[in-house]
SEMARGU-732977 format. One record per residue (C-alpha): residue in three letters; y, z, x. Coordinates in steps of 0.02 Angstrom, whole numbers. Layout:
// SEMARGU-732977
<node residuo="ALA" y="Y" z="Z" x="X"/>
...
//
This chain:
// SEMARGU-732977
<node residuo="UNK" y="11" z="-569" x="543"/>
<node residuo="UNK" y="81" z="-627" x="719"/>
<node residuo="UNK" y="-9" z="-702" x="874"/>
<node residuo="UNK" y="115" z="-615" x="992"/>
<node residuo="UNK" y="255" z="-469" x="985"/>
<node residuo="UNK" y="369" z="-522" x="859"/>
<node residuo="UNK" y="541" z="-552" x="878"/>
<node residuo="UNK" y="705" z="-482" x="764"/>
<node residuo="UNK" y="713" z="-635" x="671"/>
<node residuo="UNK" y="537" z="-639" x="628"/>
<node residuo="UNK" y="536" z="-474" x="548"/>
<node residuo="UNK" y="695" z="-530" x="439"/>
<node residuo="UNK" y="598" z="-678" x="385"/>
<node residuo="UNK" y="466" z="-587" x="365"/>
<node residuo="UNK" y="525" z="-456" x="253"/>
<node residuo="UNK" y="655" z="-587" x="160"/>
<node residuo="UNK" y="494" z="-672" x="109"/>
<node residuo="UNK" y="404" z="-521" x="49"/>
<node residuo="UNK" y="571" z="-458" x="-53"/>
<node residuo="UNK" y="572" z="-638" x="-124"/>
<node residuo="UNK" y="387" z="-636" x="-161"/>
<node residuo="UNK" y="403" z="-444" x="-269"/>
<node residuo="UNK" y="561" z="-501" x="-335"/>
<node residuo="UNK" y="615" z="-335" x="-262"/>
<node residuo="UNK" y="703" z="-226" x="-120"/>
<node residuo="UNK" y="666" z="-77" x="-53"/>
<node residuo="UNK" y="790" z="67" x="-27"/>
<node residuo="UNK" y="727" z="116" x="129"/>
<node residuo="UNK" y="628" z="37" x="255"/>
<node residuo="UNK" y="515" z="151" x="386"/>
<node residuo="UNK" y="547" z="74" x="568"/>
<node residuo="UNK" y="512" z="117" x="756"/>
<node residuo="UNK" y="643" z="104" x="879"/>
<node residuo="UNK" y="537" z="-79" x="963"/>
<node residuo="UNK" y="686" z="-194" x="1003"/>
<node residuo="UNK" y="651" z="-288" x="860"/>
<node residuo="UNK" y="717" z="-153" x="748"/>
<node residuo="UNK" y="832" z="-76" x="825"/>
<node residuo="UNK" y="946" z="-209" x="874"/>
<node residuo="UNK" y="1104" z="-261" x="784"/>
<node residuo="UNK" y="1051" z="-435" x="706"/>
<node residuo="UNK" y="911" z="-303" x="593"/>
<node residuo="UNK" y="1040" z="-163" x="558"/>
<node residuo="UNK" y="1187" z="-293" x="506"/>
<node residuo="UNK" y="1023" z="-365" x="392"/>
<node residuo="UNK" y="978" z="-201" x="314"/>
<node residuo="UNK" y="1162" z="-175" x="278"/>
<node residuo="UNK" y="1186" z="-345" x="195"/>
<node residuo="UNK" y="1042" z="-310" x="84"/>
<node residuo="UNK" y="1074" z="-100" x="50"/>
<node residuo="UNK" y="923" z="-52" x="128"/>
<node residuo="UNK" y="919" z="98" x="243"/>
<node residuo="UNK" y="813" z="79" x="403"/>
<node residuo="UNK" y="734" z="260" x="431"/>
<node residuo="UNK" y="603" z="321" x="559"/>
<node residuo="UNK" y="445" z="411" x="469"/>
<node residuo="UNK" y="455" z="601" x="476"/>
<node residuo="UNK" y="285" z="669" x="544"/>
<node residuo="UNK" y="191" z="784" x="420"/>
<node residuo="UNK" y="323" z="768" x="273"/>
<node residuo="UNK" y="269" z="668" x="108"/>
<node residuo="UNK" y="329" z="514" x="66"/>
<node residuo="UNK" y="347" z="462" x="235"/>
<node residuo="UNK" y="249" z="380" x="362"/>
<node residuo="UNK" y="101" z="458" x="301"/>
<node residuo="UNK" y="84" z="360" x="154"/>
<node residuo="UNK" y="75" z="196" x="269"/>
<node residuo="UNK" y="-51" z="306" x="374"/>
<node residuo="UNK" y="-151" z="347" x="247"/>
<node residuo="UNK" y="-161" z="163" x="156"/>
<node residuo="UNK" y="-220" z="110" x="339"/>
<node residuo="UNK" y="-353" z="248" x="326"/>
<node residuo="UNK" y="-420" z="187" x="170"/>
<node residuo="UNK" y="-424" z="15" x="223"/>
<node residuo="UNK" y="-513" z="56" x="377"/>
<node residuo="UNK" y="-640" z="187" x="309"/>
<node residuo="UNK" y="-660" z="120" x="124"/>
<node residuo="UNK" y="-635" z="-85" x="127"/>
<node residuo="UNK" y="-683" z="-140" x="293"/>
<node residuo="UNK" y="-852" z="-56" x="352"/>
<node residuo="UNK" y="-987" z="-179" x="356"/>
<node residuo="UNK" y="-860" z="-309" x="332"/>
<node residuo="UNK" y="-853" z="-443" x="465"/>
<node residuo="UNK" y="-671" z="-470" x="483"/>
<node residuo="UNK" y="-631" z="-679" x="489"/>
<node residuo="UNK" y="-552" z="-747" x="661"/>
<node residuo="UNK" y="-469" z="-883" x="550"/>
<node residuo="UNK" y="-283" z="-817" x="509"/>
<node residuo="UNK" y="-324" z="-887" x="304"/>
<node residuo="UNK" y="-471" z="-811" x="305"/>
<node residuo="UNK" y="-411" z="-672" x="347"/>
<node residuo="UNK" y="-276" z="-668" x="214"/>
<node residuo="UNK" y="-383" z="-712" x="83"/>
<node residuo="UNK" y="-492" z="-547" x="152"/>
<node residuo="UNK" y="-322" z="-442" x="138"/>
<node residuo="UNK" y="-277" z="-525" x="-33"/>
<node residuo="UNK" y="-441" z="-444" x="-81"/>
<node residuo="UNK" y="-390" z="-267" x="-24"/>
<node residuo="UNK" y="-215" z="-262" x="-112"/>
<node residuo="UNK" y="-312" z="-322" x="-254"/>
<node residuo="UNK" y="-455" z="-195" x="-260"/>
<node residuo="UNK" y="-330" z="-54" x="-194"/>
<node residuo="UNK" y="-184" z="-86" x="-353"/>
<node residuo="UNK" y="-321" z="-115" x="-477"/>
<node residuo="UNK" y="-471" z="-37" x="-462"/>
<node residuo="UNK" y="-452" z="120" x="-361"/>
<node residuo="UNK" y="-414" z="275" x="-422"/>
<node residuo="UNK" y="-281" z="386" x="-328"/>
<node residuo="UNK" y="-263" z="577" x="-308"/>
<node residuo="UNK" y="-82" z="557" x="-294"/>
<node residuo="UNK" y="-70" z="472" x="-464"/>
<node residuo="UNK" y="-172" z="598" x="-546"/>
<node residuo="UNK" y="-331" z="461" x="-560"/>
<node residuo="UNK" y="-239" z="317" x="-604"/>
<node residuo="UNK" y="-245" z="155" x="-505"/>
<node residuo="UNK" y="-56" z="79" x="-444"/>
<node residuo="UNK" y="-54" z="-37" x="-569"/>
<node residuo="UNK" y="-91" z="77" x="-700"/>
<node residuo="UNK" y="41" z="196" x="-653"/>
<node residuo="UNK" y="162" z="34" x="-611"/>
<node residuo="UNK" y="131" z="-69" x="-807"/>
<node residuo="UNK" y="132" z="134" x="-896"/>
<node residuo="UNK" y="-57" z="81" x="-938"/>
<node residuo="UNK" y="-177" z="213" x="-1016"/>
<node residuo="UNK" y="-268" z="273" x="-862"/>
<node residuo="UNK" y="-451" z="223" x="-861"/>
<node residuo="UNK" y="-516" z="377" x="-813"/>
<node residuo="UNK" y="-416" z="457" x="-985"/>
<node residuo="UNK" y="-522" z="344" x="-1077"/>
<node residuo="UNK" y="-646" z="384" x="-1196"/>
<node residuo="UNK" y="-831" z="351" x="-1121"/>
<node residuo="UNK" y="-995" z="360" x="-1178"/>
<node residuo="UNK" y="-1100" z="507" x="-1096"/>
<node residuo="UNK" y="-1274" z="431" x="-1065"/>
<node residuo="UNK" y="-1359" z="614" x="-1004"/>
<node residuo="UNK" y="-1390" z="732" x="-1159"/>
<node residuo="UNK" y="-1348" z="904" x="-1116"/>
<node residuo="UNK" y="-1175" z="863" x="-1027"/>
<node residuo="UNK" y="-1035" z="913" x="-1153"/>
<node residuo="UNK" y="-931" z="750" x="-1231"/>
<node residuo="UNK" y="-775" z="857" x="-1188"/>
<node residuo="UNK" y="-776" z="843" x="-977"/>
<node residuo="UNK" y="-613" z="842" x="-894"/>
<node residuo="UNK" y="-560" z="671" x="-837"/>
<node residuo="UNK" y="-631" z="626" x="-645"/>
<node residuo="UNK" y="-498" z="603" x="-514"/>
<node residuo="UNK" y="-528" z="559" x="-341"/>
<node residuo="UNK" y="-523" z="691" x="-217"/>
<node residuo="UNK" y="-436" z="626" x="-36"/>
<node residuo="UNK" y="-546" z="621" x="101"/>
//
């Protein structure tokens, strides 16, 4: 969330603020080679902190296609008919709203059905749960829904 092109330092604060937030690191973080990146004040920063600045492999899992494909879903599943706010807290607030629906509420192929937070706390998946079956000739004994990737 910048006005302009951002600038080394802004990306370090940046990310410092996010680790601080999840009270995590990552191991790896997927970069391009903008100046910002690729410059020697954000490699010595990665290095401090053990994290490995990688470019995204094209086509291979787990790489930039999982950034790809959350930007997808955003797009194609949160936004339409949405009218995205001009005001930058607004606008937070609106993405607040997708992490939120996203980690708790929808189910992913990749996690067999589960939601993210379900797969993150080791929660019993909703979709293993037992349900009632309102329509009288389906069997009680269906296999559990997933969702299918677009």
């Amino acid at each position: 969330m910048f006005d302009k092109q951002t600038t080394g330092r802004e990306v370090r604060q940046f990310l410092g603020r996010v680790i601080r937030k999840a009270k995590a690191k990552p191991g790896e973080v997927a970069v391009d080679k903008e100046k910002q990146f690729w410059c020697n004040g954000f490699k010595s920063w990665c290095r401090g902190r053990k994290i490995k600045p990688r470019f995204g492999a094209v086509g291979r899992r787990g790489s930039i296609a999982l950034v790809e494909r959350l930007i997808r879903t955003l797009k194609g599943e949160f936004l339409p008919g949405l009218i995205v706010p001009g005001l930058r807290l607004e606008f937070q607030r609106t993405l607040d709203c997708f992490v939120t629906w996203y980690n708790r509420f929808r189910p992913h192929s990749s996690l067999g059905g589960r939601t993210p937070n379900e797969a993150y706390f080791r929660r019993q998946p909703a979709n293993r749960k037992p349900r009632l079956e309102p329509r009288v000739r389906m069997p009680a004994a269906l296999p559990a829904p997933s969702r299918r990737p677009a």
